[in-house]
C-alpha positions in Angstrom: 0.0 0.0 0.0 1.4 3.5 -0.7 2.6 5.0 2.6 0.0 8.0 2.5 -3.2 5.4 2.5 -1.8 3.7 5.1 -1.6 6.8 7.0 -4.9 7.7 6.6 -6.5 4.3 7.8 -4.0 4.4 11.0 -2.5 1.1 9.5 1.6 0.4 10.2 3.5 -2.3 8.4 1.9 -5.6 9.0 -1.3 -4.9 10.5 -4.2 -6.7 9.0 -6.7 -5.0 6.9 -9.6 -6.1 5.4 -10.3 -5.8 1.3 -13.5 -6.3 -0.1 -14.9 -5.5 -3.6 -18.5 -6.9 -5.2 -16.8 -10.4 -4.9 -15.7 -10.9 -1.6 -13.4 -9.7 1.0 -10.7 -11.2 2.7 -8.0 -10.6 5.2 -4.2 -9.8 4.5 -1.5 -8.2 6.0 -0.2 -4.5 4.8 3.0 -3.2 3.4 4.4 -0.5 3.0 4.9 0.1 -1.1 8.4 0.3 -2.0 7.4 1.6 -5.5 5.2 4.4 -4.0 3.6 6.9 -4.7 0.3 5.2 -5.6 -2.1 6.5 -4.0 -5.2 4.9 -3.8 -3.5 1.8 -5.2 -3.3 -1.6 -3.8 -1.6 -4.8 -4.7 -2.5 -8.1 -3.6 0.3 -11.0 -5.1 -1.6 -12.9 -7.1 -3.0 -16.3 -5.4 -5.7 -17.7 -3.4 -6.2 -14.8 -1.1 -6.5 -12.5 -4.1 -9.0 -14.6 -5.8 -11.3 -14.0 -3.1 -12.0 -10.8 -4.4 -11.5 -10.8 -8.0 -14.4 -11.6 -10.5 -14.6 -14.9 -11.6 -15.3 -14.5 -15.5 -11.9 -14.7 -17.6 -13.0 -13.4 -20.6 -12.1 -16.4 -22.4 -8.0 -15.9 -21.2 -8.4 -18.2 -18.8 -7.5 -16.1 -15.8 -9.1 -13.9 -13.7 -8.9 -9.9 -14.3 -6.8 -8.6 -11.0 -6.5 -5.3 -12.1 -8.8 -2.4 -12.5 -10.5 -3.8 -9.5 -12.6 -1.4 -6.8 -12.1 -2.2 -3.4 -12.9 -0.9 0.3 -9.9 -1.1 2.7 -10.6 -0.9 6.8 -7.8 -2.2 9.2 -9.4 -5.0 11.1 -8.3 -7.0 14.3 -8.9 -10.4 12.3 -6.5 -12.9 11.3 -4.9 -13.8 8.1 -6.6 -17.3 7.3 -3.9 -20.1 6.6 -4.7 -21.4 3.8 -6.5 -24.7 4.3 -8.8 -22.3 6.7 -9.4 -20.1 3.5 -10.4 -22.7 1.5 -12.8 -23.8 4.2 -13.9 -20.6 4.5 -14.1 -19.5 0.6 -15.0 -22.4 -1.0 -16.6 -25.2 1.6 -14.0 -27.4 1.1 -12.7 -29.8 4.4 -16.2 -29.8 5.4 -19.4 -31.6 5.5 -22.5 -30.4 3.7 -24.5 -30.0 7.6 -21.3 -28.2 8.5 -22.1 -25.0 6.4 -23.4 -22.7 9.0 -20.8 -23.3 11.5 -17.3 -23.1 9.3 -16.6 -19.5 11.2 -16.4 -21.4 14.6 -14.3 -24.4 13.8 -11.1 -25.0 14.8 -8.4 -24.1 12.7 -6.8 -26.5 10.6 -3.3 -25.1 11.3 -0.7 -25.3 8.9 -1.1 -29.5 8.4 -1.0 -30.4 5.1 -5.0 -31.2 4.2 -5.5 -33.8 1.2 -9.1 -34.7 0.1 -10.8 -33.5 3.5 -8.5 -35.3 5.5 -5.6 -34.1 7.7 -2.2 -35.8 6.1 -1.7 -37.9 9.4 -4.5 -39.5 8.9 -3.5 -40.8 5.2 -2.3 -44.4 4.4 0.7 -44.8 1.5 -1.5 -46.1 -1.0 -3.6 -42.4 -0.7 -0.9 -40.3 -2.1 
């Protein structure tokens, strides 16, 4: 983020903000720009948390349109979601269809590896 915006929303290095735009919001962590001044700019690396709140039409490319995008930005006392949490969070996955209205109150999954709903621990040789 460019220095000045961060400034204005009381937000130092690091702090968690919260993005949204007509597709979502998520959580991430601010830094300072180091190609500054762009005012009224931000930049989100391109990924999972960035694809919460980007359209998903392509326009036939095959990838998502992450520029150009308007967003709100508040700093928030939430956490960064890991990202088997985001997933659960985003996209239902790692839980069970009765589950849906209580994903914001489960435990986290932590940073174990999750493959096919199932913590890694729990996989046999002949899963992988």
């Amino acid at each position: 983020m460019d220095p000045r915006d961060m400034g204005k929303l009381g937000v130092k290095n690091w702090d968690t903000v919260l993005v949204k735009t007509e597709w979502g919001e998520v959580v991430v962590n601010a830094a300072v720009s180091r190609d500054a001044p762009h005012e009224g700019t931000v930049f989100i690396c391109k990924g999972p948390w960035a694809n919460t709140v980007v359209s998903p039409d392509t326009y036939c490319c095959s990838d998502p349109t992450y520029k150009g995008i308007h967003c709100t930005v508040e700093k928030t006392d939430r956490e960064v979601l890991l990202m088997a949490d985001l997933m659960r969070w985003v996209y239902k996955k790692y839980v069970d269809s009765d589950d849906d209205d209580v994903v914001e109150h489960m435990e986290s999954l932590g940073e174990t590896p999750v493959y096919k709903g199932r913590k890694w621990e729990e996989l046999i040789d002949h899963d992988i």
